[in-house]
C-alpha positions in Angstrom: 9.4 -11.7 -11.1 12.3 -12.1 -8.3 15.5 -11.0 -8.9 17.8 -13.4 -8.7 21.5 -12.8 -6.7 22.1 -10.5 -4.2 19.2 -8.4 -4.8 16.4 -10.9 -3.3 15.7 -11.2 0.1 13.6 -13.2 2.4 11.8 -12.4 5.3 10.6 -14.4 8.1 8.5 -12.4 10.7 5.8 -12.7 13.3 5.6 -9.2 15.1 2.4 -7.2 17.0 3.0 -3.8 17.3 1.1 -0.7 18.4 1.9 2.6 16.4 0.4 5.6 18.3 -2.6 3.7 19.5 -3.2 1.6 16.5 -2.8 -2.3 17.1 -0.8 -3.8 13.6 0.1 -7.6 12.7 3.2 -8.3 10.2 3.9 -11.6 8.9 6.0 -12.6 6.8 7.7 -16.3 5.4 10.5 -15.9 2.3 8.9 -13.2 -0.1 5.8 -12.3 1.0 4.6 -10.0 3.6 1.6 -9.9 5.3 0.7 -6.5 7.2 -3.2 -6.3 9.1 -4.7 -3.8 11.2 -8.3 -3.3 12.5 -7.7 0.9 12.1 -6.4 1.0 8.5 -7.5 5.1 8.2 -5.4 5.7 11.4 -2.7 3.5 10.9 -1.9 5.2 7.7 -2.1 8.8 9.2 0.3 7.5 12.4 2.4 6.6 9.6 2.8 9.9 7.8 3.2 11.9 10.4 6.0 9.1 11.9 7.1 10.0 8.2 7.1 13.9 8.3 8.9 13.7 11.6 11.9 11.6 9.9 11.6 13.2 6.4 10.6 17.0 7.2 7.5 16.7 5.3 4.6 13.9 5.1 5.4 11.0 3.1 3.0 10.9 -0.5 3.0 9.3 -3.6 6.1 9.5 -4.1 7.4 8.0 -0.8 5.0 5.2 -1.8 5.8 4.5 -5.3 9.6 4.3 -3.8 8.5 2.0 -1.1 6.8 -0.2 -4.0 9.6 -0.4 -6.4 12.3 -1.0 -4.0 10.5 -4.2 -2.4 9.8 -5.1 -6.3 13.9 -4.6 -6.5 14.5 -7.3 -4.0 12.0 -9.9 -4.8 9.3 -9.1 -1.9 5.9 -8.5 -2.2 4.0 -6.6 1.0 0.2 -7.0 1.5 -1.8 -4.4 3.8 -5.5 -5.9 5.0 -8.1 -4.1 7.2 -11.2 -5.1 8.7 -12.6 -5.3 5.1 -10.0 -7.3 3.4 -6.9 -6.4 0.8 -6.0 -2.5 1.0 -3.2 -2.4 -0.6 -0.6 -4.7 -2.3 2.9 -3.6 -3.3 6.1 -4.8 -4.7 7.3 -7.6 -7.2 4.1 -9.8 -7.6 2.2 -6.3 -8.3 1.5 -5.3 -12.0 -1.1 -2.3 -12.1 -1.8 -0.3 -14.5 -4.2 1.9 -12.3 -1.0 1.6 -9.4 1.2 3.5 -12.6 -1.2 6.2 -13.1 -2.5 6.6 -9.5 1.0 6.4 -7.5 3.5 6.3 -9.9 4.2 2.7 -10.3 2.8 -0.4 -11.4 4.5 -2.4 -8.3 1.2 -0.6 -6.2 -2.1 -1.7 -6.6 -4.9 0.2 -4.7 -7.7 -2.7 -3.4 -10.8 -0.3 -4.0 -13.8 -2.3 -2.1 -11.3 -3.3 0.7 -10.4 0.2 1.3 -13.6 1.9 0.8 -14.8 -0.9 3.9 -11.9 -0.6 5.9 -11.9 3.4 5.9 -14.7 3.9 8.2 -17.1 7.0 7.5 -15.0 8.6 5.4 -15.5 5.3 2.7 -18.4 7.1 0.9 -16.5 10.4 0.2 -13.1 8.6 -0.9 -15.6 6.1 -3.3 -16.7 9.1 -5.1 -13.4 10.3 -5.4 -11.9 7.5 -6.6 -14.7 6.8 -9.3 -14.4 10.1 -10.7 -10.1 9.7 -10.9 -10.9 6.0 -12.7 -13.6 7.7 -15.1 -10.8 10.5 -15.7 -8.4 8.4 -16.8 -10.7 6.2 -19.2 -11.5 9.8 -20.5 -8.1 10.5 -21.3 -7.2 6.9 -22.9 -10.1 7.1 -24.9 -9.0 10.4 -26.5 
């Protein structure tokens, strides 16, 4: 679904950068973009403390579901893969129903087996604790 007007952009990119240590890829070619690093676990902490320092506090779901909606908003789709494979995909080409109840948003989709992999040894702990949030929430839609 891409708007159509003024609201949809394109982006062409091909960009390496480092952020605190932490070696990242972007690519992007009209609406999709493309972002990889072999670090996924400390790319995304660089990023919320970057994000406290701007914002006074660290950026969370909410900052997320905002970042999701607004590349939704303007046609793009971004794609974030580790060592593992897909992490996480946001924007217009997302529709998740887990996204809605986990972030906020159904423009986020969590990649479960390519973040569990990409996360290092911290994987086993975030596993269980993301099986026990999906069996929560097939409690409560049961009911």
């Amino acid at each position: 679904m891409t708007p159509e007007g003024e609201h949809a952009l394109e982006v062409t990119a091909d960009l390496s950068v480092e952020v605190d240590g932490v070696p990242v890829r972007v690519q992007a070619s009209g609406s999709e973009i493309e972002v990889t690093s072999p670090d996924v676990r400390r790319l995304f902490a660089a990023v919320r403390v970057a994000g406290g320092a701007a914002t006074q506090g660290s950026p969370g779901r909410a900052e997320l579901a905002r970042v999701a909606d607004t590349l939704a908003d303007h046609g793009l789709t971004a794609r974030l893969d580790g060592p593992a494979g897909r992490v996480l995909s946001l924007g217009a080409d997302v529709d998740s129903a887990a996204g809605s109840a986990l972030v906020g948003t159904r423009h986020a989709r969590l990649h479960p087996a390519g973040a569990l992999r990409s996360s290092g040894p911290a994987g086993v702990l975030a596993a269980a604790a993301l099986l026990v949030g999906f069996a929560v929430l097939a409690r409560r839609r049961g009911r």
